[in-house]
C-alpha positions in Angstrom: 11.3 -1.3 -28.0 7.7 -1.5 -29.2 5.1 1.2 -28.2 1.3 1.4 -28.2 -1.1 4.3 -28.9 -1.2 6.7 -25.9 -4.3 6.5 -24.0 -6.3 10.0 -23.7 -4.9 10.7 -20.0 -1.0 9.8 -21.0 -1.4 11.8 -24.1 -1.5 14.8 -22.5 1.4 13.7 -20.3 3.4 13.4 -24.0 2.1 16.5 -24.7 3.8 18.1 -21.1 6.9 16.9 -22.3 6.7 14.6 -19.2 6.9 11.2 -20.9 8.1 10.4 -24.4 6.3 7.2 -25.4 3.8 4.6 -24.3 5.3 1.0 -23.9 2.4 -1.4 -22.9 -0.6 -1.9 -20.3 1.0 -3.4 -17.5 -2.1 -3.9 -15.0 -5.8 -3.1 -14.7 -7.3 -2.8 -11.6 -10.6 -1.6 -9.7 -8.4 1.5 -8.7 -5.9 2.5 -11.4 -4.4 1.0 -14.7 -1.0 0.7 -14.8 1.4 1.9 -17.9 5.1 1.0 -19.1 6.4 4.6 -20.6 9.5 6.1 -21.5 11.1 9.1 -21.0 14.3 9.9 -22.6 16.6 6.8 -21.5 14.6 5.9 -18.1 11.5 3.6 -18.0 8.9 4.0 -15.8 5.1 3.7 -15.0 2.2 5.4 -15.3 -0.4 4.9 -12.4 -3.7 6.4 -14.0 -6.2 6.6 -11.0 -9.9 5.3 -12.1 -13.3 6.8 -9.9 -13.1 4.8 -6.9 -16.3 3.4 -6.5 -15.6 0.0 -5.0 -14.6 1.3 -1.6 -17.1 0.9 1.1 -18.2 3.9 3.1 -16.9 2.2 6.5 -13.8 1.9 5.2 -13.5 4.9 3.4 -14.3 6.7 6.6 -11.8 4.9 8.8 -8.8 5.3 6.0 -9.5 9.0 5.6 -9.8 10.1 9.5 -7.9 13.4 10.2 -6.7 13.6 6.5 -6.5 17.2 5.5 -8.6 18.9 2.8 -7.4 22.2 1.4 -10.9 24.1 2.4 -14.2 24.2 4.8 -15.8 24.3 1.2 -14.4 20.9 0.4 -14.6 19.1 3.5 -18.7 20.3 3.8 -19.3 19.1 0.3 -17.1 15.7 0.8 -19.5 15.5 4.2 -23.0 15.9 2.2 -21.6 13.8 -0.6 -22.1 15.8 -3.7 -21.0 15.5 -6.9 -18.2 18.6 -6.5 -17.6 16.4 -3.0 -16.8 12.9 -4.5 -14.3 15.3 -6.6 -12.9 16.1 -4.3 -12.5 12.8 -2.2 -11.2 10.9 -4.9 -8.5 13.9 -4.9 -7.6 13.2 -1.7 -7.6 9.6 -1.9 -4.8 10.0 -5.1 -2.8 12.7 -2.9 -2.5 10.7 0.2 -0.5 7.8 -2.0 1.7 10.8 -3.6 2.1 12.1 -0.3 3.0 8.6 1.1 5.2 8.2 -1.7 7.3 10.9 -1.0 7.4 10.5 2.7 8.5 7.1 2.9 11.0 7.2 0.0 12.9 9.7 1.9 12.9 7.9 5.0 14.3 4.9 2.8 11.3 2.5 2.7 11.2 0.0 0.0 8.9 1.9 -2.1 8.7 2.9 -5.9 10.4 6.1 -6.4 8.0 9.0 -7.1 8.9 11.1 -10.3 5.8 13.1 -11.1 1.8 13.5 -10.6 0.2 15.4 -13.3 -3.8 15.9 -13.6 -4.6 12.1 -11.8 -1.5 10.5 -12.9 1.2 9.2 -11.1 4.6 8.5 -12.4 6.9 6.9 -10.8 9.8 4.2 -10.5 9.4 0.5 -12.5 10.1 -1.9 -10.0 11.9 -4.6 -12.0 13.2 -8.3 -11.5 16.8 -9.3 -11.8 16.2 -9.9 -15.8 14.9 -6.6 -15.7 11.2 -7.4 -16.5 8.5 -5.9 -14.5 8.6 -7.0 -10.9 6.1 -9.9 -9.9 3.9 -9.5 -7.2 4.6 -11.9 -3.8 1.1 -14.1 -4.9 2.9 -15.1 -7.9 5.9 -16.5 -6.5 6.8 -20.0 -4.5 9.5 -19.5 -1.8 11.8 -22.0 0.0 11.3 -21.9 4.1 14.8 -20.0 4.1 13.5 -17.5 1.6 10.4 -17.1 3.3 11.9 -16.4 6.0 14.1 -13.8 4.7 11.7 -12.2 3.2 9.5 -11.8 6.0 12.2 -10.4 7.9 12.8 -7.5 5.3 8.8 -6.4 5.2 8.6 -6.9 8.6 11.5 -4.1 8.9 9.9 -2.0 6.0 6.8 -1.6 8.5 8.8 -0.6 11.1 10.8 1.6 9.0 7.2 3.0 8.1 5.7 2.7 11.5 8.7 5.6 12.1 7.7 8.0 9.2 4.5 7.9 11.2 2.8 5.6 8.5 0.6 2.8 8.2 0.0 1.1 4.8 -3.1 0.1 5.8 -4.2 -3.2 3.2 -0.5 -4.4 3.2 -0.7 -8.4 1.8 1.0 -10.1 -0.9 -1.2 -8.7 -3.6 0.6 -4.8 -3.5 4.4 -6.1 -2.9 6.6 -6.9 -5.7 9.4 -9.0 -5.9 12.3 -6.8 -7.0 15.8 -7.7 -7.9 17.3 -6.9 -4.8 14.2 -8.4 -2.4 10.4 -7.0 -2.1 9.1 -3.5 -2.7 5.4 -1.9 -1.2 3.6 -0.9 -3.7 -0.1 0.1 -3.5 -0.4 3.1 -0.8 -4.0 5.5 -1.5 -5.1 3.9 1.6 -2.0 5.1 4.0 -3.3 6.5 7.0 -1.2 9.1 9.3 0.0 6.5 13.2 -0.4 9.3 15.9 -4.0 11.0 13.8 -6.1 8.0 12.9 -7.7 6.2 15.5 -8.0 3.1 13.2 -4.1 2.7 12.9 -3.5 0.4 15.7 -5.8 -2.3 13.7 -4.5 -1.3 10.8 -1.2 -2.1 11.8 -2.0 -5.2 13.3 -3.9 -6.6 10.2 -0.8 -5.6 7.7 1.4 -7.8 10.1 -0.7 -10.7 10.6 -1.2 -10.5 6.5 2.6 -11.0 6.4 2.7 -13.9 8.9 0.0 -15.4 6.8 1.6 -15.6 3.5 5.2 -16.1 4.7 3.9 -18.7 6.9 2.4 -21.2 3.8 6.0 -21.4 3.3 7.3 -21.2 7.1 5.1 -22.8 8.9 7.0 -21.6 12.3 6.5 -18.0 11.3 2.6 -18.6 12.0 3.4 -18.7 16.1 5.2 -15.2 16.1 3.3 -12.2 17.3 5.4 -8.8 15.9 2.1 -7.2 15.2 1.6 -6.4 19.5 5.4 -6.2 19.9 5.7 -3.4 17.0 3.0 -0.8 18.5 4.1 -1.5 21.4 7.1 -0.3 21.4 6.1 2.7 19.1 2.7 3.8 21.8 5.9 3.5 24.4 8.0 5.7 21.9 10.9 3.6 21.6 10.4 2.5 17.9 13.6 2.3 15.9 14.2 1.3 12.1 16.8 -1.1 14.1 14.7 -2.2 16.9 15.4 -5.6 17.3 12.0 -7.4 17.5 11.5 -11.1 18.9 8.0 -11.8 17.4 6.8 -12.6 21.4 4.6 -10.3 23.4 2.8 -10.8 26.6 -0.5 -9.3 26.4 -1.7 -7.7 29.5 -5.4 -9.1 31.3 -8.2 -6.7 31.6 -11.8 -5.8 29.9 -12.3 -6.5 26.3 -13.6 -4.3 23.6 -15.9 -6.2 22.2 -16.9 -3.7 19.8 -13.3 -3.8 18.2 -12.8 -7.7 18.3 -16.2 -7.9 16.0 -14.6 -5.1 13.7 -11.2 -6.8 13.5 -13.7 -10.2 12.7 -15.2 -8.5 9.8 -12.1 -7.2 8.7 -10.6 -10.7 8.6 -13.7 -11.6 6.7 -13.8 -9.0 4.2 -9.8 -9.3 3.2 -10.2 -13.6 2.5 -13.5 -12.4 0.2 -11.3 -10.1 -1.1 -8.0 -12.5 -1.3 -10.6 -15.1 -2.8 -11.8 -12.8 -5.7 -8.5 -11.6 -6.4 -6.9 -15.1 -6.3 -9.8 -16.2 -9.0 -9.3 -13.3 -11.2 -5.8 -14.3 -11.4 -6.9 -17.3 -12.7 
């Protein structure tokens, strides 16, 4: 197997004894770039955050609601915004996916397995496809109806399965799940937000579904009348979630004043993620 020069923040990984070699890039993104190593027998990748600068404030404020910081000192300076304070945010954006990680890998969500995060890089599992290449992601891929389906059905358990652990991904779409050999993986989680502590998580949750039902539905066009996104928080606000609740993608919603101020945020939102699925669609190009 062929390796490349070890970039600055991986050689110092080679030098902890962590990983043995450097394989190849295998993504560059706005957040992180994304690197095939080795370690001994195992192969894995190397998730090497870059300064998140491309996050709004908005939304940076409703992902990080009620996240912990480990002093007064930090949260003051992450407050005012100084230099020792967007330190110290982008710290906490990079621990909340580690965190998330481990959390929902031992409550046996599809996710990569976590091995390691040492000084801003994360190491963990290569999600691989049944020739054992790298893993393509879910915008990459046609599926038959009956696939589609299928699929659907197995994210659509994965958030529940989440929704459990008391997480929400948060920007859940076909762009951050790969297609492994044994059926789709989540991938992608700095912007995981706690269910019961963030007052954004019911929208969050909502959007991540309705994401779902959008792709799968180019494929299933039947999938686009089913509402799980109501049904699913729901049953967990009542506190009878289950990994094995059986869900029937139908909810009655009950009559009553509208927040209008939420609609309009949920309307910008729906906005902002087609810009975003637009741009990402033509860099793919």
């Amino acid at each position: 197997m062929a390796v490349m020069k070890a970039p600055d923040r991986l050689q110092t990984l080679i030098e902890e004894g962590l990983i043995d070699t450097v394989v190849r890039q295998l993504m560059s993104g706005k957040e992180a770039m994304v690197y095939v190593v080795r370690h001994g027998d195992e192969t894995l990748c190397a998730k090497i955050y870059k300064e998140a600068t491309h996050r709004s404030f908005r939304q940076a404020v409703d992902y990080t609601e009620n996240r912990k910081v480990k002093n007064t000192r930090q949260a003051r300076a992450m407050a005012k915004g100084t230099k020792f304070g967007r330190q110290a945010q982008e710290a906490a954006w990079q621990s909340a996916e580690v965190d998330a990680l481990y959390r929902l890998a031992h409550a046996g969500v599809r996710v990569p397995r976590p091995f390691n995060f040492f000084e801003g890089v994360l190491l963990m599992e290569l999600v691989t496809d049944e020739h054992g290449d790298a893993a393509p992601r879910l915008n990459d891929v046609a599926f038959t109806p009956a696939q589609a389906r299928a699929h659907h059905a197995t994210l659509l358990s994965e958030v529940v399965r989440m929704l459990c652990a008391g997480v929400v991904h948060g920007d859940l779409s076909e762009f951050n799940i790969l297609l492994g050999a044994d059926g789709p993986v989540i991938i992608d989680l700095p912007q995981a937000v706690d269910a019961a502590g963030n007052n954004h998580a019911q929208r969050m949750l909502l959007r991540d579904v309705a994401n779902l039902r959008g792709f799968f539905g180019q494929f299933a066009p039947e999938l686009l009348k089913t509402d799980f996104g109501p049904e699913i928080w729901d049953l967990y606000q009542r506190g009878v979630l289950e990994p094995e609740s059986v869900l029937t993608g139908r909810f009655a919603r009950k009559g009553g004043a509208v927040d209008v101020g939420n609609v309009m945020r949920e309307i910008d939102d729906a906005r902002a993620e087609e810009a975003a699925r637009r741009l990402r669609m033509q860099t793919a190009r």
